[in-house]
C-alpha positions in Angstrom: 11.4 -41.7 57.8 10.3 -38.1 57.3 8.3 -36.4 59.8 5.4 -35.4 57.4 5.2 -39.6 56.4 5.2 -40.3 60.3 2.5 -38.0 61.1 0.1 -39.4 58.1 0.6 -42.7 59.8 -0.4 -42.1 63.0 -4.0 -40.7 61.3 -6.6 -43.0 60.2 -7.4 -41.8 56.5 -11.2 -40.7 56.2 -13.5 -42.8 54.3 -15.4 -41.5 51.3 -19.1 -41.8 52.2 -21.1 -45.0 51.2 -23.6 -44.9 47.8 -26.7 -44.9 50.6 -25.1 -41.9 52.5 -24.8 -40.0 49.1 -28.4 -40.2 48.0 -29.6 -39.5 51.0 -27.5 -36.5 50.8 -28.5 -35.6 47.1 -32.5 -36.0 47.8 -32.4 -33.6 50.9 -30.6 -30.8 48.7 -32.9 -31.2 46.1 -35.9 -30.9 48.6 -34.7 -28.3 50.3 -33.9 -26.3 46.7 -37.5 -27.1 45.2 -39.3 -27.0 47.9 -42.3 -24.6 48.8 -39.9 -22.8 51.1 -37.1 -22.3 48.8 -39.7 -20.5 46.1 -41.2 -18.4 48.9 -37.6 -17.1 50.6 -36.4 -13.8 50.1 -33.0 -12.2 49.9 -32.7 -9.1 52.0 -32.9 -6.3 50.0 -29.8 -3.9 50.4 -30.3 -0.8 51.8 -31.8 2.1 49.8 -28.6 4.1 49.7 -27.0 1.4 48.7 -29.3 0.7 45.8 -29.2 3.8 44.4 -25.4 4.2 44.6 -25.6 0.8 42.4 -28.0 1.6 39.8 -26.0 5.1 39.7 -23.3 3.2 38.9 -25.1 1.2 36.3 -26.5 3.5 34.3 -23.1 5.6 34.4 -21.6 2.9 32.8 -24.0 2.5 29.9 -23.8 6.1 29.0 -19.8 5.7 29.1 -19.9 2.2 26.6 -22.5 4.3 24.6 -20.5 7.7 24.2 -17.0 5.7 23.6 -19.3 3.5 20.8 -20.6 6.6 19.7 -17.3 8.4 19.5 -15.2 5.3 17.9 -18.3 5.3 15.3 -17.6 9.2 14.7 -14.1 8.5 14.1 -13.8 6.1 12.1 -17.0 6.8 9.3 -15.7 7.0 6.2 -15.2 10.5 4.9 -15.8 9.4 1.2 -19.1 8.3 -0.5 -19.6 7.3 -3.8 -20.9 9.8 -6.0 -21.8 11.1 -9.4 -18.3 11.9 -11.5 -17.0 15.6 -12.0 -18.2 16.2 -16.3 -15.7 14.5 -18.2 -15.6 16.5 -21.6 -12.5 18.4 -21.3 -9.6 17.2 -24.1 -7.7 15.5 -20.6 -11.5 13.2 -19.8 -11.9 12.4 -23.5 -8.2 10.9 -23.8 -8.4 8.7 -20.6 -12.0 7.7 -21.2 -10.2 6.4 -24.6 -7.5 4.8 -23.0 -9.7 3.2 -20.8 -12.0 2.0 -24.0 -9.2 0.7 -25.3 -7.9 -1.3 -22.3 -11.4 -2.9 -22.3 -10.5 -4.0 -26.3 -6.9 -5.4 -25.1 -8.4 -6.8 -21.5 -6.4 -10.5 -20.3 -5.8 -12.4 -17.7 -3.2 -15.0 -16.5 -1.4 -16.5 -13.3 0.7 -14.3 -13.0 0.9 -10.3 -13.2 4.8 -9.7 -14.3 6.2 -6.3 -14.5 9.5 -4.6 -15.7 10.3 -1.1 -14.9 13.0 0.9 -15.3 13.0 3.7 -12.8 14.9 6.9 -12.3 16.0 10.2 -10.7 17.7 13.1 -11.4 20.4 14.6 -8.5 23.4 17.0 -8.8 26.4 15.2 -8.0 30.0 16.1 -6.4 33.0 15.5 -8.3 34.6 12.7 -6.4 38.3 14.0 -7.4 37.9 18.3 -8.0 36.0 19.9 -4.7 33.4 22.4 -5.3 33.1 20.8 -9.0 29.3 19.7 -9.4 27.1 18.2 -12.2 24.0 16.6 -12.9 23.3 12.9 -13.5 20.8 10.4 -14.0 20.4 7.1 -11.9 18.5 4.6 -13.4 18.0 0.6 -12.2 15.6 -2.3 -13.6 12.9 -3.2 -10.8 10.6 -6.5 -11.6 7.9 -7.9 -9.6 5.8 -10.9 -10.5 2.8 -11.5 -8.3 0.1 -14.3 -8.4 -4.2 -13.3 -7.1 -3.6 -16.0 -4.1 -0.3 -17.7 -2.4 -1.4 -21.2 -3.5 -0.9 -19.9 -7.4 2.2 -18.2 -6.5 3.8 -21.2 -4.4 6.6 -21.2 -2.1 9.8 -20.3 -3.1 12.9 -22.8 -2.3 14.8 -20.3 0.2 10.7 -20.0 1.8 9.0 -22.1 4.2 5.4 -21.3 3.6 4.4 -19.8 0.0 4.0 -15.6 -0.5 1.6 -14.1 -3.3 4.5 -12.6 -5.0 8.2 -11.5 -5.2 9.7 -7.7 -6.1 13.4 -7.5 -6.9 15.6 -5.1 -8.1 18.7 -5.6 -10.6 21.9 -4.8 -8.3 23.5 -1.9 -11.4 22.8 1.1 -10.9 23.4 3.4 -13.7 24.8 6.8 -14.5 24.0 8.9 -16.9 25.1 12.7 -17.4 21.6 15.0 -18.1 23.2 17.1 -20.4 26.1 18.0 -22.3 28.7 20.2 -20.2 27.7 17.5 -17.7 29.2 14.6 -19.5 32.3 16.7 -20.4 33.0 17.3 -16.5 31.8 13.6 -15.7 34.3 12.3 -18.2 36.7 14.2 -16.8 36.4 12.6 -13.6 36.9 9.4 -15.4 33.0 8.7 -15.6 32.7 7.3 -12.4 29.7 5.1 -11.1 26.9 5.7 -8.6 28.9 4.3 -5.7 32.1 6.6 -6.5 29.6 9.1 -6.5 28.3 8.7 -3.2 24.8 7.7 -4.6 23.1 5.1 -3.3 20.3 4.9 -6.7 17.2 6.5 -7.9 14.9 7.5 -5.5 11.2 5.9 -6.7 8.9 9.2 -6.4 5.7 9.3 -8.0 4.5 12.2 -6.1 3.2 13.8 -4.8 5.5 14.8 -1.8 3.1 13.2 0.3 1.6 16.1 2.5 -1.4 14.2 3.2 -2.7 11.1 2.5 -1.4 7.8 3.5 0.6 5.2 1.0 -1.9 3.0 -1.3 0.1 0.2 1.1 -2.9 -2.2 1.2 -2.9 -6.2 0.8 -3.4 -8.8 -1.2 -7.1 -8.9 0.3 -7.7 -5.5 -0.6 -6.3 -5.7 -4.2 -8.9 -8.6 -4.9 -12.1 -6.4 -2.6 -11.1 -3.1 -5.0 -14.4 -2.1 -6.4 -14.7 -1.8 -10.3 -16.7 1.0 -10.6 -15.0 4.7 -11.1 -17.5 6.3 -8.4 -16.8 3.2 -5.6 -13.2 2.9 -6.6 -12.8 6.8 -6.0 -14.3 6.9 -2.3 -12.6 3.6 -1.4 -9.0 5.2 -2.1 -10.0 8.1 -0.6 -11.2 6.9 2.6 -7.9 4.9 3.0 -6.0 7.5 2.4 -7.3 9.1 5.4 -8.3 6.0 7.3 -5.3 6.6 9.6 -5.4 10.3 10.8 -9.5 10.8 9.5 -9.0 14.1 8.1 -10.2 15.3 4.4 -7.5 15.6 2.4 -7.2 19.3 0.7 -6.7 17.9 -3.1 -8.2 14.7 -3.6 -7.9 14.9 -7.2 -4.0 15.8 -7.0 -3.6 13.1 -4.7 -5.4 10.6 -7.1 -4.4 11.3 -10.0 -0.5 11.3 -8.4 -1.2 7.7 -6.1 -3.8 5.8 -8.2 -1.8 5.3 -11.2 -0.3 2.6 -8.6 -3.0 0.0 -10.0 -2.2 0.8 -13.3 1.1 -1.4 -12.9 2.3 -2.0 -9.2 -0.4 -3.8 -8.0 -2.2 -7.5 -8.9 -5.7 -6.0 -9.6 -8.4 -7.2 -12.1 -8.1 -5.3 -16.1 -11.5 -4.3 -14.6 -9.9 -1.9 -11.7 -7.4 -0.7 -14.6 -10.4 0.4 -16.6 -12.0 1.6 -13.5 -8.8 3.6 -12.9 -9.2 5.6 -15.6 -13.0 6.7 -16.2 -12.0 7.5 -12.1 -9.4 9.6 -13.5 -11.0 11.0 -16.1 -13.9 13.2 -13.5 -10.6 14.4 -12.1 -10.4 18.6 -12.4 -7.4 20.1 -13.1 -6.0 17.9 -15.4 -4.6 18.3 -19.2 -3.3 16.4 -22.1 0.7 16.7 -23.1 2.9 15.6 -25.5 5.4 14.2 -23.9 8.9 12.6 -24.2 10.0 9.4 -21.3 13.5 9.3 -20.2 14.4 6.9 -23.3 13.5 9.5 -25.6 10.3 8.0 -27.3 7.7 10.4 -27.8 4.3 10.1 -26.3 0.7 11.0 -25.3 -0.5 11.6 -21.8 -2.1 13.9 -18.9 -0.2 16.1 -16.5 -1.1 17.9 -13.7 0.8 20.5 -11.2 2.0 20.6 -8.1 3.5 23.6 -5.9 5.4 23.2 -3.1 7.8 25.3 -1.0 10.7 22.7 -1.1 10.2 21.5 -4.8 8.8 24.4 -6.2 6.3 23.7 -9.0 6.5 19.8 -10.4 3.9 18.9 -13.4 3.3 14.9 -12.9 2.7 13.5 -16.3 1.6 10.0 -17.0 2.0 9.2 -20.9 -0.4 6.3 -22.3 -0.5 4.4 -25.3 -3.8 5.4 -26.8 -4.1 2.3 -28.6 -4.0 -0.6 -25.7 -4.2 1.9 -23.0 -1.3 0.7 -21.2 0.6 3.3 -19.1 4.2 3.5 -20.6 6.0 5.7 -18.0 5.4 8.6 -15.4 7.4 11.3 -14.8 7.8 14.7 -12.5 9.2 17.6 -14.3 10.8 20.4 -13.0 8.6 23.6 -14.2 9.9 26.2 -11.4 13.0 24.8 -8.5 12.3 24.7 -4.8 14.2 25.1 -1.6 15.5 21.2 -2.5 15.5 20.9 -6.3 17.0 24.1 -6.4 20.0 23.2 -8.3 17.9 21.4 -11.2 17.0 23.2 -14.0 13.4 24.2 -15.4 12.7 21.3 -17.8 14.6 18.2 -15.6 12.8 15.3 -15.7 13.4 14.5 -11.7 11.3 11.7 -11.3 10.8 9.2 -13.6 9.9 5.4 -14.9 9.5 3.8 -17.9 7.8 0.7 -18.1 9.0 -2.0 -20.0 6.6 -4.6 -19.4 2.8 -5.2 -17.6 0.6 -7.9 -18.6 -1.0 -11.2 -17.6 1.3 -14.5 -18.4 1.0 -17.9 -18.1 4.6 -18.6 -18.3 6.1 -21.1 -15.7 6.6 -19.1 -12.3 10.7 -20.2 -12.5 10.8 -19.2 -16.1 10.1 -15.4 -14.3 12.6 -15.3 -11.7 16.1 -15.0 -11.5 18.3 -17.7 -11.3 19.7 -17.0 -7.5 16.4 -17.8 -6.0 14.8 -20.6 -8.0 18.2 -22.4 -7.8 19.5 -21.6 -4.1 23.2 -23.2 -5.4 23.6 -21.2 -8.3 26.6 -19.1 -8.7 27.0 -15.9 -11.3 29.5 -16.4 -13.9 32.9 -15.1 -13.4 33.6 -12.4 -15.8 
């Protein structure tokens, strides 16, 4: 036996009180709290010194909370309001207040928001077999993305364990294209080698602008279904994300919107409404013109443009060509007006940036139908060629 069990045994265990013992207990504490006496006693007051050091103290702290409040308030107001439109009668306002008449005619909606895109950059390559031998190509690669309003339309996928509101994937070719003449002669020479003989890993997506300021239009599915449909609305609520992270104004709010909203025109799962709103937003924009331009698939096309200047990329005209008659952006594109410090071996004319997009629109089509096969089916195998 254990000492510690030996010396319990040798003590008589205390009995809990009897039922009498504890109400007679209870009624005295209850007298003595209600009692005349109890409403009648005092606390000693602390000393005066005391007191004021504590009410000091206090009212320090309030005016602390209140500054911080104050200041946190300060920092974080929204920079942007809405307000009235610049004048939209300039040839640039007219066109996109007719594209955005005619997305109205040609408005839809469906489960699904399924885009195809073919995007592209231009770069100056090294000859993988003749040193100092350069030349200029074109990487391009397909990029899809199919995106439901809510995760319960979209599902969950079979390699997922809780459904997503959407899936982006890219086709794994990426492919090379000489930009001019001479350039396919030298390419050819080196036995038209691919992006990864190259040294290339693929097209850079760039829609501009080289983002100075302004943060990425990186918001969620939340946001995409709060965006405001009204131009005015639509404008300040871009705006004050863009600078919700380091609260500054931003310099050129119209370059940066009319380079970083064009994002809802395609990318994003937003309302036909927001498209609309997209434009008439554009549209109050100043600095903006109409072109007649060409994509990187040669077909000729309407649009707006507007310039940017940097020191490393010299001067780059964004252009955004739209089909007047569904108002459906077809591709975007930066051209080279005047080289920078990083461009520098691009000509004037070079289409750096660029995408072309195939497809946008509302569908009802079975989500699988939309995929690719190696994630609907997680044991199917490509063909063998």
């Amino acid at each position: 036996m254990d000492d510690l069990t030996l010396i319990r045994r040798m003590h008589s265990a205390e009995r809990p009180p009897s039922p009498e013992t504890a109400r007679a207990a209870r009624r005295r504490l209850l007298a003595e709290a209600t009692g005349p006496g109890a409403r009648n006693r005092r606390v000693a007051p602390l000393p005066r010194s005391k007191r004021w050091v504590t009410l000091v103290a206090a009212a320090t702290a309030c005016v602390l909370a209140g500054v911080s409040w104050t200041a946190y308030r300060w920092e974080t107001r929204p920079l942007y309001h809405p307000e009235p439109l610049a004048d939209q009668n300039g040839p640039a306002s007219t066109f996109l207040l007719a594209a955005a008449d005619a997305k109205t005619q040609h408005a839809s909606d469906g489960r699904f928001w399924y885009v195809h895109r073919v995007i592209g950059e231009t770069v100056v390559a090294s000859s993988p077999l003749r040193p100092g031998v350069h030349y200029t190509v074109q990487l391009t690669k397909d990029t899809y993305d199919l995106g439901a309003k809510t995760a319960k339309e979209f599902g969950t996928l079979p390699h997922e364990k809780k459904p997503s509101t959407g899936l982006r994937w890219d086709d794994l070719n990426v492919h090379v294209r000489p930009a001019t003449p001479a350039d396919k002669k030298a390419w050819e020479t080196d036995l038209q080698p691919g992006a990864q003989d190259l040294h290339l890993t693929g097209p850079d997506e760039e829609r501009g602008p080289f983002k100075q300021e302004g943060a990425e239009l990186d918001f969620g599915v939340e946001d995409e279904r709060r965006l405001p449909a009204n131009p005015s609305k639509l404008r300040a609520w871009i705006l004050n994300y863009a600078t919700k992270f380091d609260h500054q104004p931003l310099r050129e709010p119209d370059l940066y919107l009319f380079t970083a909203a064009p994002i809802l025109l395609v990318d994003r799962v937003v309302t036909d409404r927001v498209r609309i709103a997209t434009y008439r937003m554009l549209a109050g924009l100043r600095g903006v013109k109409t072109i007649n331009g060409t994509d990187a698939a040669g077909h000729p096309g309407k649009g707006v443009a507007m310039r940017q200047t940097t020191a490393d990329y010299g001067t780059i005209e964004w252009q955004l060509l739209i089909d007047p008659e569904t108002g459906r952006l077809t591709a975007s594109q930066g051209i080279v007006v005047k080289p920078g410090r990083k461009n520098s071996g691009l000509a004037p004319g070079t289409r750096q940036y660029f995408e072309i997009v195939k497809t946008a629109e509302w569908t009802n089509a079975p989500r699988d139908s939309l995929l690719p096969k190696d994630v609907t089916d997680p044991n199917w195998q490509p063909p063998m060629n």
